[in-house]
Residue, then its C-alpha position, 0 to 999 in steps of 0.5 A: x500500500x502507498x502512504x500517498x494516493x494521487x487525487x488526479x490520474x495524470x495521464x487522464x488530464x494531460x488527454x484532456x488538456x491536449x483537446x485545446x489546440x496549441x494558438x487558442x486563448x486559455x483561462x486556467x487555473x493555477x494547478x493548470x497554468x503550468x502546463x499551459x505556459x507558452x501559450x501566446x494568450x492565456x489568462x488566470x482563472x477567472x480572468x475569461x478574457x473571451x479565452x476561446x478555452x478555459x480549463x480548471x481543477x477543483x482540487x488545486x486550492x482556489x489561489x487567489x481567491x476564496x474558496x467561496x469566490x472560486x466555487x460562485x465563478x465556477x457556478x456562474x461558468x456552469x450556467x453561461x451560455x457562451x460556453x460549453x463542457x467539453x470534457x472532464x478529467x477527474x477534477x479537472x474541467x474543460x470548457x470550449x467558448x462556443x462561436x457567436x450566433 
């Protein structure tokens, strides 16, 4: 038995996280923003920017906001219409932005 259990499956999110095409906008979270750093446009989660992607996880700590702030930015991404969930990994999230109608 292993004294440490991993809470993501790494593997699991670096599939996901290869859903978001290399010149696309992100807004990430800080667990996430380290694998997405060279990106040309990315932005701190909740910073949308118009960020044609956001990814976030909800087991990374809510820096720097509060848990209460992360988790009404979380709800209100949930219920807006601009984006969609496109795929979850764990506790990892993955929202595209979808095209203007």
């Amino acid at each position: 038995d292993s004294f440490y259990t991993p809470l993501t499956n790494v593997q699991k999110v670096n599939e996901l996280l290869k859903k978001i095409p290399k010149e696309a906008s992100v807004c990430a979270s800080g667990g996430v923003l380290s694998h997405l750093a060279f990106r040309e446009k990315i932005y701190y989660f909740p910073l949308l920017n118009k960020a044609e992607y956001i990814c976030f996880s909800t087991v990374d700590g809510p820096y720097p906001l509060s848990q209460a702030d992360f988790d009404l930015h979380v709800k209100q991404l949930q219920e807006n219409k601009q984006y969609q969930l496109i795929g979850k990994a764990d506790n990892y999230y993955l929202y595209k932005r979808l095209p203007n109608e």
